[in-house]
C-alpha positions as CSV (number, residue, x, y, z in Angstrom):
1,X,-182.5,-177.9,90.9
2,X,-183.5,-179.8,87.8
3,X,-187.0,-178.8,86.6
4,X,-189.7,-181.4,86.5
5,X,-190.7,-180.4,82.7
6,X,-187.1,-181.2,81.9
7,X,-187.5,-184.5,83.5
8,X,-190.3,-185.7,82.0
9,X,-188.8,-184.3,78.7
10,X,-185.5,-187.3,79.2
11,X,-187.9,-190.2,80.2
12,X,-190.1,-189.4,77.0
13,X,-186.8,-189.2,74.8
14,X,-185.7,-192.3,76.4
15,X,-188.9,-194.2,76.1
16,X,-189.2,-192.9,72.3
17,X,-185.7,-194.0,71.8
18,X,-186.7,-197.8,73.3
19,X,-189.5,-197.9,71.4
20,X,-187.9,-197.6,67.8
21,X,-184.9,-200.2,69.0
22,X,-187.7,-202.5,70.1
23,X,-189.5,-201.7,66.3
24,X,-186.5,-202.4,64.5
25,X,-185.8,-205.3,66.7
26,X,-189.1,-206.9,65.9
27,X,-190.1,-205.5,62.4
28,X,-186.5,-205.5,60.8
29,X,-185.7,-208.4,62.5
30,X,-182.2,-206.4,63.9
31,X,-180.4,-208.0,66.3
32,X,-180.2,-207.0,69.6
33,X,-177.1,-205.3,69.1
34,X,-178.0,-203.3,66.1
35,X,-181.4,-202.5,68.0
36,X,-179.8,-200.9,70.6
37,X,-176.9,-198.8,68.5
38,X,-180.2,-197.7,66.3
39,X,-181.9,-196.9,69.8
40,X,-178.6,-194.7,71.3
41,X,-178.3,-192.9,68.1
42,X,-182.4,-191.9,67.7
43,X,-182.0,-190.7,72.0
44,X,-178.8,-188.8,71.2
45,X,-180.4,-186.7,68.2
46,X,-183.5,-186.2,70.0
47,X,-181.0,-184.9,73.3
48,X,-179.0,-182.7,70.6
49,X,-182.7,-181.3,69.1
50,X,-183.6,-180.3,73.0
51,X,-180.4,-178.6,73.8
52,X,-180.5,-176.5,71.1
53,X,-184.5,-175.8,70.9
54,X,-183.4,-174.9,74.6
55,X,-180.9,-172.7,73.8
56,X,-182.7,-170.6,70.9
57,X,-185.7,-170.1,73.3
58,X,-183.4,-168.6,76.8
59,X,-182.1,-166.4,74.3
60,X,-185.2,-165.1,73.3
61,X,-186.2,-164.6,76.0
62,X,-183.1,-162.8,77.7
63,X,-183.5,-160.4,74.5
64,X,-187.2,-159.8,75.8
65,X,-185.9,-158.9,79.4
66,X,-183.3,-156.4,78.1
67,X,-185.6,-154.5,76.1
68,X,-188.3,-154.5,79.0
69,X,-185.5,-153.2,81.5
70,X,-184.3,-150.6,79.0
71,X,-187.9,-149.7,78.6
72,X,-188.4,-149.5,82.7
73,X,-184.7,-147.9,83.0
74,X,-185.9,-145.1,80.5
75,X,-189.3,-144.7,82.4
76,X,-187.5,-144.7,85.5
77,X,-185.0,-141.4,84.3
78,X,-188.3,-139.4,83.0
79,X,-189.9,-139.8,86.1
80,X,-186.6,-138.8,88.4
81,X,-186.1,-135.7,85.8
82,X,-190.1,-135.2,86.3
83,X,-189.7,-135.1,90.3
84,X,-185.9,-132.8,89.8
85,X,-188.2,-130.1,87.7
86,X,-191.1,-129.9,91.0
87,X,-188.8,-130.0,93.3
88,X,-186.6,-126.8,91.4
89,X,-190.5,-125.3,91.2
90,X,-191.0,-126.2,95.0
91,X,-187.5,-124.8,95.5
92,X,-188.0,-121.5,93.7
93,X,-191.8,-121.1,95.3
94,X,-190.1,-121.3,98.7
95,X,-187.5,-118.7,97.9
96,X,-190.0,-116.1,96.5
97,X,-192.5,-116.5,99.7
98,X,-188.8,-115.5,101.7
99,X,-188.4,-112.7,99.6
100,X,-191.6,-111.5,99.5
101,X,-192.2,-112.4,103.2
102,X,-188.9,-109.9,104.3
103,X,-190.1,-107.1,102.2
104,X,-193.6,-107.7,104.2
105,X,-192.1,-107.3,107.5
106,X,-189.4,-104.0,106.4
107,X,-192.6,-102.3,105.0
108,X,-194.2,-103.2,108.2
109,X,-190.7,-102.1,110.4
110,X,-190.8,-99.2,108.2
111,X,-194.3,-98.1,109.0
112,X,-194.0,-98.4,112.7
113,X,-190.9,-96.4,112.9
114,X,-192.6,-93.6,110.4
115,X,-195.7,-93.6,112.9
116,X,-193.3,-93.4,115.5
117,X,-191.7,-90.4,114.1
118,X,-195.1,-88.8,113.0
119,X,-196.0,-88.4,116.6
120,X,-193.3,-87.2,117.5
121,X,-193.9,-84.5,115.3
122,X,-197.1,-83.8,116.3
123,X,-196.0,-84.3,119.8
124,X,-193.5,-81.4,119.2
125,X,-196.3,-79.4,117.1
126,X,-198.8,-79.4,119.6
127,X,-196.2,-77.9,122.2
128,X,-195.0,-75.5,119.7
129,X,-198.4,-74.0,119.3
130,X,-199.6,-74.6,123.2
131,X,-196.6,-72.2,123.3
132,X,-197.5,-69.7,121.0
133,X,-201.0,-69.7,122.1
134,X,-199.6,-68.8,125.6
135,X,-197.2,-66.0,124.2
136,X,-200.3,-64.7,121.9
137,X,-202.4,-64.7,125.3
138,X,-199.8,-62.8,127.1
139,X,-199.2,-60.6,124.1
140,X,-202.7,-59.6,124.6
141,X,-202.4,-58.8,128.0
142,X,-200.1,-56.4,127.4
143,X,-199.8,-53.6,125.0
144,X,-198.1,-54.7,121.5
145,X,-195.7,-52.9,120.3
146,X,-195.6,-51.1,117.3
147,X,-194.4,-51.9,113.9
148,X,-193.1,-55.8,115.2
149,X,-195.5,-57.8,114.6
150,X,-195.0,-57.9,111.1
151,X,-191.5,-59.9,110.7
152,X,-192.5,-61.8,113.7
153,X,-193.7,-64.9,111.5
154,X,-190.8,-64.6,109.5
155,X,-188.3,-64.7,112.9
156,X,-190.0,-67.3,114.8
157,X,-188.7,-71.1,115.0
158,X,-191.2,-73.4,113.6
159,X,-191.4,-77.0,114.6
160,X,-190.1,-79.4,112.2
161,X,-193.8,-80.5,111.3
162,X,-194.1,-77.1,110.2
163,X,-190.7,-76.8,108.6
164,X,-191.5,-79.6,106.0
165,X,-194.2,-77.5,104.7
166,X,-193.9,-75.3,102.0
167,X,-193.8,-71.4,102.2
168,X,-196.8,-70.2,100.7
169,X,-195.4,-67.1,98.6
170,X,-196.2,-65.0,95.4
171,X,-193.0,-65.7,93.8
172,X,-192.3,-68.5,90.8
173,X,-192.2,-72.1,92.1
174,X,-188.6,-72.7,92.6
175,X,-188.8,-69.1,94.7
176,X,-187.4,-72.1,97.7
177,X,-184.5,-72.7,95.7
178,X,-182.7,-69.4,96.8
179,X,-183.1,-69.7,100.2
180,X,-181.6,-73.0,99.8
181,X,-178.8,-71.9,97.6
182,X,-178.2,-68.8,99.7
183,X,-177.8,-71.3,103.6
184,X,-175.8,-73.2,101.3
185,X,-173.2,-71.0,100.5
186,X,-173.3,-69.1,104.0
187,X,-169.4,-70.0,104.8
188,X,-168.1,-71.5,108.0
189,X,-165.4,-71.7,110.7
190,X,-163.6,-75.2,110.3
191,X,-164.4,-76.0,113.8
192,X,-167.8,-74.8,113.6
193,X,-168.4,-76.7,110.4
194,X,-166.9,-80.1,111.4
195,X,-168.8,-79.8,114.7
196,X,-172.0,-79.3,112.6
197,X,-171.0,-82.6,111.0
198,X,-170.6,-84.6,114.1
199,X,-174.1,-83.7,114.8
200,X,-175.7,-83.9,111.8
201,X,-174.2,-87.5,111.6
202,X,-175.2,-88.5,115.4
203,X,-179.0,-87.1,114.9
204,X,-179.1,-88.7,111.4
205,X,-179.9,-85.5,109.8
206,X,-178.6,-86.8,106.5
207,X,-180.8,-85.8,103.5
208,X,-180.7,-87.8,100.2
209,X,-181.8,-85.5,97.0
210,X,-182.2,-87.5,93.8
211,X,-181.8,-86.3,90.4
212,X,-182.7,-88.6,87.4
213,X,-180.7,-89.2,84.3
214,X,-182.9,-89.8,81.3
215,X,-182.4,-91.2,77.7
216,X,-181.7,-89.1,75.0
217,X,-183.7,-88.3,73.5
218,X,-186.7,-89.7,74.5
219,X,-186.2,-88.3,78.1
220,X,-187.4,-91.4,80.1
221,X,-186.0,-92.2,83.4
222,X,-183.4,-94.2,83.6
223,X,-181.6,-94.0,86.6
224,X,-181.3,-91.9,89.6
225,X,-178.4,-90.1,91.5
226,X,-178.3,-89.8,94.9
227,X,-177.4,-86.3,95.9
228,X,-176.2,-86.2,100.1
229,X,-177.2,-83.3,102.3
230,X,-176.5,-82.8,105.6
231,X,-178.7,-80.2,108.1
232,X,-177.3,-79.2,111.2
233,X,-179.3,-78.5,114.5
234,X,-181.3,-75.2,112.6
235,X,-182.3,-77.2,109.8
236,X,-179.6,-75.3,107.7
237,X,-178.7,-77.4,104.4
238,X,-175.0,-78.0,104.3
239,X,-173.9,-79.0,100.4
240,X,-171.7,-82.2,100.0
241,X,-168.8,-80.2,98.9
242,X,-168.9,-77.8,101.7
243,X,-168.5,-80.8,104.2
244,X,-167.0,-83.7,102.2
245,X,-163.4,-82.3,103.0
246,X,-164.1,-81.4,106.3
247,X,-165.8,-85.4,106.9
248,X,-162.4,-86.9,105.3
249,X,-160.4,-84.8,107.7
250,X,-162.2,-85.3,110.8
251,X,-162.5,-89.3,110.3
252,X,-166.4,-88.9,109.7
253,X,-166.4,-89.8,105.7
254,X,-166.7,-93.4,106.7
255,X,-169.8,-93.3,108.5
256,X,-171.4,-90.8,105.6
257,X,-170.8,-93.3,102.9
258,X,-172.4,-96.0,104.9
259,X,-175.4,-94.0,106.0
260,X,-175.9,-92.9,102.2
261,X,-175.5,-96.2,101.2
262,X,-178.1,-97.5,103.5
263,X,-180.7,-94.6,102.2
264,X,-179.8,-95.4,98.8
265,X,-180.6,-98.9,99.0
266,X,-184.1,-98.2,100.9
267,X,-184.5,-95.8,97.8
268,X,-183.4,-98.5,95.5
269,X,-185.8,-101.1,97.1
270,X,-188.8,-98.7,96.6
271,X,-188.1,-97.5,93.2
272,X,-187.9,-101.5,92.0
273,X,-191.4,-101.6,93.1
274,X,-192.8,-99.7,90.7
275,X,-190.3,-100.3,87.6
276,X,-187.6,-103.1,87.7
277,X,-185.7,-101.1,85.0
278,X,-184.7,-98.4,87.3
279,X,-180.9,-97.7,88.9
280,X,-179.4,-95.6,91.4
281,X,-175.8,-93.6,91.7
282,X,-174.4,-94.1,94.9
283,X,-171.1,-91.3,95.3
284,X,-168.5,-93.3,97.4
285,X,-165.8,-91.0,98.9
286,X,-161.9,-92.0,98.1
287,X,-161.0,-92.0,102.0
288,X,-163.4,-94.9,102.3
289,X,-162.1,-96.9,99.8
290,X,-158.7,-97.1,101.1
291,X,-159.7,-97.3,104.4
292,X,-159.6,-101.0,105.0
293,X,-162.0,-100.9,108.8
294,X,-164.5,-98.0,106.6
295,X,-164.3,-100.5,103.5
296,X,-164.9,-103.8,105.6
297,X,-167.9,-102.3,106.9
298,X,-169.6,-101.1,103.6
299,X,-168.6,-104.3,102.2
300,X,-170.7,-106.4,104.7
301,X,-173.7,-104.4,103.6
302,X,-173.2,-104.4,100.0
303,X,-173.0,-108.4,100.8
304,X,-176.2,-108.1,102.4
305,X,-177.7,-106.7,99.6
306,X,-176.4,-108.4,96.6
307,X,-178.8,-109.2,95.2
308,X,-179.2,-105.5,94.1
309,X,-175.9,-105.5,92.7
310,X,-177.2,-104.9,89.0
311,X,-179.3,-102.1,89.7
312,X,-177.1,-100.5,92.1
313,X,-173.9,-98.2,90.9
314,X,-170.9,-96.8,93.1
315,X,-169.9,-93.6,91.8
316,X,-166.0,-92.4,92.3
317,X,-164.3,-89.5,91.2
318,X,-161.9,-89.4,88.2
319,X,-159.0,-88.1,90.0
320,X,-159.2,-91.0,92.3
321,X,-159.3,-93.5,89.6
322,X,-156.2,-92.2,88.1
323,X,-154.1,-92.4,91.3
324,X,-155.1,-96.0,92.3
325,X,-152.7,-97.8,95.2
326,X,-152.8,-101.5,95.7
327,X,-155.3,-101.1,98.5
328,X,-157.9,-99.5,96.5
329,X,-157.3,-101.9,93.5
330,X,-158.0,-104.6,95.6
331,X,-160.9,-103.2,97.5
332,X,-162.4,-101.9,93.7
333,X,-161.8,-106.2,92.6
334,X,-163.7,-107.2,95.5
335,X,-167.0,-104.9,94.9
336,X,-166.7,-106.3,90.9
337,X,-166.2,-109.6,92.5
338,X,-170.0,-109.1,94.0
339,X,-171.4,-108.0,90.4
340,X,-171.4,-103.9,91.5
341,X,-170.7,-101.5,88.8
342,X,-168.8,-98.7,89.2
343,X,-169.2,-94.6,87.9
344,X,-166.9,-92.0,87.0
345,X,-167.5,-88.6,87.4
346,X,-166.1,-85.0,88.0
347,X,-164.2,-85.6,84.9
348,X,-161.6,-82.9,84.1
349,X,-160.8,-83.8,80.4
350,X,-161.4,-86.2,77.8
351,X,-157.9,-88.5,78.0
352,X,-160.0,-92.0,79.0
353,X,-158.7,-95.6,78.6
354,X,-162.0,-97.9,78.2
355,X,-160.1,-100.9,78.0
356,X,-158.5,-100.2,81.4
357,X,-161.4,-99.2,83.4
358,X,-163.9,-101.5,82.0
359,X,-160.8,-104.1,83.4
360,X,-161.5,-102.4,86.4
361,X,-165.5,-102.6,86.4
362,X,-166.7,-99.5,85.1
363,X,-169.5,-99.3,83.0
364,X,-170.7,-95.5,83.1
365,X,-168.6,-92.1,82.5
366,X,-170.3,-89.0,83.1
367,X,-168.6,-86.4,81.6
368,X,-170.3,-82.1,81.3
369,X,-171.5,-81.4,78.4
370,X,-169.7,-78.4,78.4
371,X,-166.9,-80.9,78.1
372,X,-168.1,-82.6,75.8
373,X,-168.9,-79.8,73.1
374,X,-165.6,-77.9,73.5
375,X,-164.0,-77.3,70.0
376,X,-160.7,-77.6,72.3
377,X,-161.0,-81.2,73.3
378,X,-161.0,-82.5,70.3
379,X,-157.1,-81.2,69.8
380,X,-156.2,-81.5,73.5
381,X,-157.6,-85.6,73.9
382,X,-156.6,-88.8,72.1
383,X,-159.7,-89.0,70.5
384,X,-162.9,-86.3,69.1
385,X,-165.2,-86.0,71.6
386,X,-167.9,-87.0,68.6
387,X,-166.4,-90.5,68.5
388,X,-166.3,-91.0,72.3
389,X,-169.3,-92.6,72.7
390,X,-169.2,-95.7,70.1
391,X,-165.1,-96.2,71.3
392,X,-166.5,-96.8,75.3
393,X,-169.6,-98.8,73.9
394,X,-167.0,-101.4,72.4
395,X,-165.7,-101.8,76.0
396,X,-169.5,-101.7,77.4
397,X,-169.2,-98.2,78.8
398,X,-172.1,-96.1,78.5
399,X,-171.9,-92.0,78.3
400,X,-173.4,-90.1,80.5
401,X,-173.4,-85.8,79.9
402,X,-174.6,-84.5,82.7
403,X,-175.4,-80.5,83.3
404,X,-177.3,-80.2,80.7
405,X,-179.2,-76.9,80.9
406,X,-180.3,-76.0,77.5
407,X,-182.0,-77.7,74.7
408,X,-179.4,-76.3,72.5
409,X,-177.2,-78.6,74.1
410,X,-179.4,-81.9,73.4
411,X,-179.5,-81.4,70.1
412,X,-175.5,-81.0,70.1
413,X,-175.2,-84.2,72.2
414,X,-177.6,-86.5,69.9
415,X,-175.4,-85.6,67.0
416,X,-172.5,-87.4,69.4
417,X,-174.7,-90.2,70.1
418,X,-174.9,-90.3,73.7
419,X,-177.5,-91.6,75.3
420,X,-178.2,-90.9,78.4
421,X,-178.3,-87.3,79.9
422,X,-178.4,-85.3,83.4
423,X,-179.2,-81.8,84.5
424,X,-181.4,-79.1,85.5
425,X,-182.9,-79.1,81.9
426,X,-184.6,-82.6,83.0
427,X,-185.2,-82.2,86.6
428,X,-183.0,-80.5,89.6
429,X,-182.1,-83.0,92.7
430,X,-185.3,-83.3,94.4
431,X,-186.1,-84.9,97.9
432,X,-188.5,-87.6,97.9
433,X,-192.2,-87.0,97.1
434,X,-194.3,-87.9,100.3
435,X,-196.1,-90.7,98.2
436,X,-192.3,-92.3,97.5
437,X,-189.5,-92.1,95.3
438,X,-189.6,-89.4,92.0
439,X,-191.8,-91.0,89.5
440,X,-189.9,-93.6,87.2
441,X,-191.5,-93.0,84.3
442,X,-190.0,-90.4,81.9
443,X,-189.1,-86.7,82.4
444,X,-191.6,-83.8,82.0
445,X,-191.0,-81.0,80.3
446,X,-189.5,-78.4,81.9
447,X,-190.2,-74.2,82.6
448,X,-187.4,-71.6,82.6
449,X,-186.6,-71.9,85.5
450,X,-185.4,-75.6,85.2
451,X,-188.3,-77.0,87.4
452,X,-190.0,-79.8,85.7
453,X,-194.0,-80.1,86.3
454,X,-193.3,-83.5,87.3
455,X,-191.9,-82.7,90.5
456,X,-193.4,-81.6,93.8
457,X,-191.8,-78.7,96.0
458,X,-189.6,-80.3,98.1
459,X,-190.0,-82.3,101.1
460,X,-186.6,-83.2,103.4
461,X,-186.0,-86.3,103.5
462,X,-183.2,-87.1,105.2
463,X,-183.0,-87.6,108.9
464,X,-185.7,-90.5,110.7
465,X,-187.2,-87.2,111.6
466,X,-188.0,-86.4,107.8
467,X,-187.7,-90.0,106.6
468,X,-191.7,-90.2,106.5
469,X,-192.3,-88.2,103.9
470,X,-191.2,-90.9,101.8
471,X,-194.1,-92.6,101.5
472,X,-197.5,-91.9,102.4
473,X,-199.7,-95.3,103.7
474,X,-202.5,-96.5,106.1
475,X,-202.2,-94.7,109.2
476,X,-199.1,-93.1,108.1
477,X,-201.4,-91.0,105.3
478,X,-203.5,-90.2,108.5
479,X,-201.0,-88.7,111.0
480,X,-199.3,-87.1,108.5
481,X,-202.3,-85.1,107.6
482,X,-203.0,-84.3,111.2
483,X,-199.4,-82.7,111.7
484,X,-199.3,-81.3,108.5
485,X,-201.5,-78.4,108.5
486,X,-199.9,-77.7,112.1
């Protein structure tokens, strides 16, 4: 629709145009005819002027409205950028009050089952002396016997409140360690030993030691292995290479390595509180790995927890590594698939190919130091054991030389540049201090007797019936104290 300013625009020209033909006409003296041509030709340059006056001022103006709706456009994309970056914070706020939410409720889980536990123990404590209060009366009663009451403390069954509890004796502080060493190495019937196994697995009396591996040479704490012990029903300690065979051959190893794996990710979880540097060693049997239903079920948990992946390592032995079959390749590629890291240990000589197993996912070798500072390695391997160290850090493999248990030997090693270390020089595998996991921070000196201050006397940890002395909280603290001097 014409606009009225465009109309009143023509009739002016065409009024304008009239006039001068009607000027001419009469102050010329034109004729009519020459009037008019003068009239057309002064309305068709003032039509021409219009158009183009027209012309130059829309374009103008179109220029105006593409640099305001470049302006608004670039407005527009700040403020959708401004609304991505809240909503990422919104997003990232939400996923931390999850996180922190689920660790509220497992600490919580965690308590009630450890209160649960605790009473039990006191339960069992309070019966176990109600009994020996009644076998004291009726002692009385009758006449004692002579020269029996003596190794009567040492003969009697004490409940497993009691058991926890250090022996008070006046012997040096690892005086324990003997006894330990000595129900260790008691040997055992097959049968017997396997049965032991089935019920140390069905009770979950599975005890999880750890020893830490420091850096060399300032001897902080760097990561943790966890050490598996099973008790059976007289609370005798049964080392993992006394029933690790036995497990693999009765069909049991599979339910060890996910029980240990469970434990070591509890540890794992606790230890992060306190330093986020921190890492544990979990040993994974070879019999697991290449058994797919075993391996499908550790799998789902190390899914679960992924998010530990970095911080978590799965140890294997060397011998496995070297005799990989398709199953166990793919099994390995699916755990590097989820961002785990794998170990080697128990290594038997010094012929490594880092290019190979770093393919493979390994990023630690812990090899003895023994090993390690044998004048014959150095004709018997590809390489000198010196130079070890920098060839696997090209491949991103770190050293580890573990049983270290001389000082002699750290100042050997530091000349190899390793650096990171393990063994009773540091700190022997301990159980879990009742306030939590071993202290992260770095290792304390230690006495002759390979017992660093730093650690408490130790405190079974393995079974629910133990798992309590992990920690020490609220009214955890409390019932602990009331079945501990029981």
């Amino acid at each position: 629709m014409i606009r009225i300013s465009t109309i009143f625009i023509a009739i002016c020209m065409v009024l304008v145009a009239a006039s001068l033909g009607l000027a001419v006409h009469a102050v010329a003296g034109f004729s009519g005819t020459e009037s008019a041509i003068v009239a057309l030709t002064a309305l068709t340059f003032l039509i021409l002027y219009n158009a183009v006056s027209m012309r130059l001022r829309d374009r103008s103006d179109v220029g105006g409205q593409i640099a305001d709706l470049s302006r608004g456009t670039a407005d527009l994309a700040r403020q959708v950028a401004e609304f991505g970056r809240r909503l990422a914070a919104i997003e990232g706020r939400v996923v931390s009050a999850n996180s922190a939410s689920s660790d509220r409720i497992q600490a919580v889980v965690g308590e009630i089952s450890e209160l649960g536990v605790l009473v039990k123990q006191l339960a069992v404590s309070v019966a176990s002396h109600e009994d020996l209060l009644a076998a004291g009366a009726a002692a009385a009663a009758a006449p004692p016997p002579a020269a029996r009451p003596a190794p009567e403390p040492w003969h009697e069954p004490a409940p497993a409140a009691v058991q926890q509890a250090p022996v008070a004796r006046p012997a040096p502080v690892m005086t324990s360690a003997p006894a330990a060493v000595a129900v260790e190495a008691a040997p055992r019937p097959q049968p017997q030993l396997l049965a032991a196994v089935k019920n140390a697995i069905e009770e979950s009396r599975l005890d999880i030691y750890l020893q830490p591996m420091v850096t060399l040479p300032q001897r902080k704490v760097r990561f943790y292995e966890a050490v598996t012990r099973l008790r059976d029903d007289k609370d005798q300690i049964i080392a993992a290479d006394d029933f690790i065979a036995t497990a693999e051959a009765g069909g049991l190893i599979g339910k060890i390595d996910h029980m240990v794996m469970l434990r070591c990710i509890q540890v794992l979880r606790r230890l992060m509180v306190r330093n986020k540097d921190v890492g544990v060693f979990c040993n994974v049997s070879a019999a697991t790995l290449a058994n797919p239903a075993n391996f499908a079920q550790c799998l789902d948990f190390l899914e679960a927890n992924r998010a530990l992946a970095p911080s978590f390592v799965l140890e294997f032995k060397q011998a496995m590594f070297r005799r990989l079959g398709p199953i166990e390749v793919e099994h390995l590629a699916a755990l590097s698939q989820r961002g785990y890291r794998f170990s080697i240990d128990h290594v038997t000589d010094l012929r490594i190919e880092p290019r190979e197993l770093a393919d493979r996912g390994v990023r630690f070798i812990k090899v003895p130091a023994a090993l390690l500072l044998d004048p014959k390695q150095s004709s018997a391997s590809d390489i000198h054991p010196s130079d070890l160290s920098d060839l696997l850090g090209r491949f991103g493999i770190d050293l580890i030389a573990e049983r270290i248990e001389g000082e002699r030997a750290v100042v050997d090693l530091l000349d190899y540049d390793v650096r990171f270390g393990q063994g009773f020089l540091f700190a022997p595998p301990r159980p879990l201090r009742p306030e939590g996991a071993s202290a992260t921070g770095g290792a304390t000196p230690t006495n002759e007797f390979g017992n660093p201050n730093g650690f408490s006397n130790p405190v079974p940890m393995a079974s629910p019936a133990a798992e309590p002395t992990k920690r020490a909280t609220g009214n955890a603290a409390l019932a602990r104290r009331a079945a501990g001097p029981g």
